[in-house]
C-alpha positions as CSV (number, residue, x, y, z in Angstrom):
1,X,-20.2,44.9,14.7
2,X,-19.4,44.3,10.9
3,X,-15.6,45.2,11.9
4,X,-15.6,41.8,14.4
5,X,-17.6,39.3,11.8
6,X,-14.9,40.3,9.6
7,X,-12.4,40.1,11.6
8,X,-13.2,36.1,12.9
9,X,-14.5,35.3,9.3
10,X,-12.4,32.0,8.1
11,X,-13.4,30.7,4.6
12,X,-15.2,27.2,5.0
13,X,-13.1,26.3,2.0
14,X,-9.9,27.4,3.4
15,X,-10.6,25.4,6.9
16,X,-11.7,22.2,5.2
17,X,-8.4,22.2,2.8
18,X,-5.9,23.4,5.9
19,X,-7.5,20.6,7.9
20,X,-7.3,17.6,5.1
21,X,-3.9,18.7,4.2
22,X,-2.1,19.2,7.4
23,X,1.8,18.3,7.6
24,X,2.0,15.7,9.9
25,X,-0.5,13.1,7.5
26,X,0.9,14.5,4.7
27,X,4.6,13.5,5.3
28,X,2.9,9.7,6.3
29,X,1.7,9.5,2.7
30,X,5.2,10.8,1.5
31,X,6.8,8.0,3.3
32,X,4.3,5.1,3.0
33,X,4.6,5.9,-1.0
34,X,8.7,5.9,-0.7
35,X,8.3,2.7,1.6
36,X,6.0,0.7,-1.5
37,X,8.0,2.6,-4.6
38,X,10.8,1.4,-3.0
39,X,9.7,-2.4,-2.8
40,X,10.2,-3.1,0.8
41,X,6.7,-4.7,1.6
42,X,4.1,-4.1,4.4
43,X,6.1,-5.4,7.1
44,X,9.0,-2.4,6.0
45,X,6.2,0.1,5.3
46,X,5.1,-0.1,9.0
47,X,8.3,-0.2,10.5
48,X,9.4,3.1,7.8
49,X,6.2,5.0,8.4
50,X,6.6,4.3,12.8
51,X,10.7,5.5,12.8
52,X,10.2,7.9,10.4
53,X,6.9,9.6,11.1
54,X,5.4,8.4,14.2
55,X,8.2,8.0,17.0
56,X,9.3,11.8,16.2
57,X,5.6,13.2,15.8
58,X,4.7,11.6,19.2
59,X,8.2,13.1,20.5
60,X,6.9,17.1,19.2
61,X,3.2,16.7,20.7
62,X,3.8,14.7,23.7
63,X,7.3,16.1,24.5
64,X,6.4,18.5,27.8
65,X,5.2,15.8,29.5
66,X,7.9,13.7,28.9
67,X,10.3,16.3,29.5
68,X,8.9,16.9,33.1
69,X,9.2,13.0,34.0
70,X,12.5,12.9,33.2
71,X,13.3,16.4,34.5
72,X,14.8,17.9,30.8
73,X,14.4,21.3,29.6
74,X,11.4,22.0,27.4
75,X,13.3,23.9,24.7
76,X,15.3,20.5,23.9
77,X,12.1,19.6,21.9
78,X,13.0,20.7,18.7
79,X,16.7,19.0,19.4
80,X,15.4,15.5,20.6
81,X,13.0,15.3,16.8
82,X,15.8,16.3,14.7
83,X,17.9,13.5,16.6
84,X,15.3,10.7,16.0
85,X,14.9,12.3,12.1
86,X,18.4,12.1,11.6
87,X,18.5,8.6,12.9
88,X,16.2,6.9,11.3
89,X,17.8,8.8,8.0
90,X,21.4,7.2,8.9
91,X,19.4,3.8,9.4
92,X,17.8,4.0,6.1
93,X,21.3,4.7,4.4
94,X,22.9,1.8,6.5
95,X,20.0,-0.6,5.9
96,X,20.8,-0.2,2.0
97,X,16.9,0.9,2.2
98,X,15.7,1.0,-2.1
99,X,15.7,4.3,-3.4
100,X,13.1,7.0,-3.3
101,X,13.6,5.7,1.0
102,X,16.7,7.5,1.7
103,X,16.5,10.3,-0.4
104,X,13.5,10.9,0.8
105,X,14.2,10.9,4.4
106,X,17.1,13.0,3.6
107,X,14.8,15.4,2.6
108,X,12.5,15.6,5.1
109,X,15.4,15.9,7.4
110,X,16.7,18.9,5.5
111,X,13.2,20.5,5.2
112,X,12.9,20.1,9.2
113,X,16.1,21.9,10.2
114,X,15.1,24.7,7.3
115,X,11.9,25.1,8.8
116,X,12.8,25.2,12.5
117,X,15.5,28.1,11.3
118,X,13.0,30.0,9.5
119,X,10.4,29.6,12.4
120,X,13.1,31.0,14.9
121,X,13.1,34.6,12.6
122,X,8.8,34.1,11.7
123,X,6.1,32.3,11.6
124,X,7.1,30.3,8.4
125,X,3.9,28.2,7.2
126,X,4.5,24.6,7.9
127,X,1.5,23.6,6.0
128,X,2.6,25.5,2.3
129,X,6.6,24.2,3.4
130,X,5.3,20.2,3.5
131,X,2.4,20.1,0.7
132,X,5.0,21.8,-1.4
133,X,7.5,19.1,-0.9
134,X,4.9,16.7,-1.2
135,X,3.4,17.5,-4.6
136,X,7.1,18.2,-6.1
137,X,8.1,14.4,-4.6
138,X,4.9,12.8,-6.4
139,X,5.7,14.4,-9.7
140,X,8.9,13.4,-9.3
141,X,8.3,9.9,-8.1
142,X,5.5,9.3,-10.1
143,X,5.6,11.2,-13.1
144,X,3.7,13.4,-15.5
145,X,0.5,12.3,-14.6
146,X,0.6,13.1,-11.3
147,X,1.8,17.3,-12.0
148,X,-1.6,17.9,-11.3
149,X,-0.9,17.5,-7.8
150,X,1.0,20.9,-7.8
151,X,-2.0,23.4,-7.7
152,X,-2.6,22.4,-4.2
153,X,0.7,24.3,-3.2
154,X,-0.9,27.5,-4.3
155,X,-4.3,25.8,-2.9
156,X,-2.4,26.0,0.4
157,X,-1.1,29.2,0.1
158,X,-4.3,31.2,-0.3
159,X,-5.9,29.2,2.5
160,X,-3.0,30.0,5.2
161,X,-3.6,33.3,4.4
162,X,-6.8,33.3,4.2
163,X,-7.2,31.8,7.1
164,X,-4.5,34.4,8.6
165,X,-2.7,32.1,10.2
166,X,0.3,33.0,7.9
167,X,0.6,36.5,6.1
168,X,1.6,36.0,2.7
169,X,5.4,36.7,3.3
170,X,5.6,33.6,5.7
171,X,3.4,31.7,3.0
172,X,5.7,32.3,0.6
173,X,8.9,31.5,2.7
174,X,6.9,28.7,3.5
175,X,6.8,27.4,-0.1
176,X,10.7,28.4,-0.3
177,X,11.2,25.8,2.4
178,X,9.2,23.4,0.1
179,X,11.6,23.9,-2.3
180,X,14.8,23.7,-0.7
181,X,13.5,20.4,0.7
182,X,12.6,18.8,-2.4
183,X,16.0,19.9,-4.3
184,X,17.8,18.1,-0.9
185,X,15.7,15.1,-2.0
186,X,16.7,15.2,-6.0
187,X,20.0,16.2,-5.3
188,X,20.6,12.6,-2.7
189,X,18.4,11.0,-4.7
190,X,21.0,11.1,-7.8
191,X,24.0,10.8,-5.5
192,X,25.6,7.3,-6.2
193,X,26.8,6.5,-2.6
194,X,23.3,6.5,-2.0
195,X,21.2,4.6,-4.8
């Protein structure tokens, strides 16, 4: 009996922060913030935080049913969201959107394709891959006074796996992820054809 309470145990703590923090309202901050750092008004936050966010987060949850209307293979999911991320990252370069927009959007694109590879091999944490972008973008964006932000990718860490939806190796690729997609972001966001 003790074996089974232990086994289905999940830390209040580690539910409530897995649930406030989870990728897909995350990454609408992110982009909201890029949208008003980069000066493009309420009208242009909308329309930013829709292409960007919305359109291909409806397209991954609501994709099997759509994909049996129109009679298309279900595994063309993951294909069909990179397409509408990738678009609305060539539209943001095209528009001339302000900079952090495009860099931004670059790296999100980047950080998707790095974590559908790694999700292919394991169960790479989402959550740890897109709070760890996040907090490294606000610093960044922001400045100093926002570096507190970064202990909640360790925050995020210890709640995947203690949650065991993650072990700690897929955390920590996870967090890799994170990283990778926030150096795609610095590294457009100081390219010249971009700003």
């Amino acid at each position: 009996m003790q074996n089974q309470v232990r086994s289905t145990y999940r830390p209040l703590w580690a539910t409530s922060f897995s649930k406030i923090f989870t990728p897909a309202p995350v990454l609408l901050v992110v982009v909201i913030l890029a949208g008003i750092k980069g000066g493009i008004g309420i009208l242009g936050v909308l329309i930013l935080a829709v292409g960007i966010v919305a359109i291909p987060g409806l397209a991954y949850k609501r994709f099997a049913s759509l994909a049996q209307i129109l009679g298309w293979p279900t595994n063309l999911r993951t294909k069909i969201v990179a397409l509408l991320t990738i678009a609305g990252a060539v539209a943001c370069i095209l528009l001339d959107a302000p900079q952090p927009i495009p860099a931004t959007v670059i790296g999100l694109v980047a950080g998707n394709a790095c974590l559908d590879l790694a999700r292919r091999r394991l169960n790479a944490s989402a959550h740890v891959s897109v709070l760890t972008f996040s907090v490294l973008w606000a610093t960044d964006v922001f400045g100093p006074p926002f570096a507190w932000l970064l202990v909640l990718s360790p925050m995020m860490l210890f709640s995947r796996t203690a949650l065991r939806e993650h072990t700690w190796g897929e955390a920590l690729v996870g967090a890799l992820i994170g990283l990778v997609t926030f150096g795609c972001f610095a590294g457009a966001n100081n390219w010249s054809w971009i700003s």
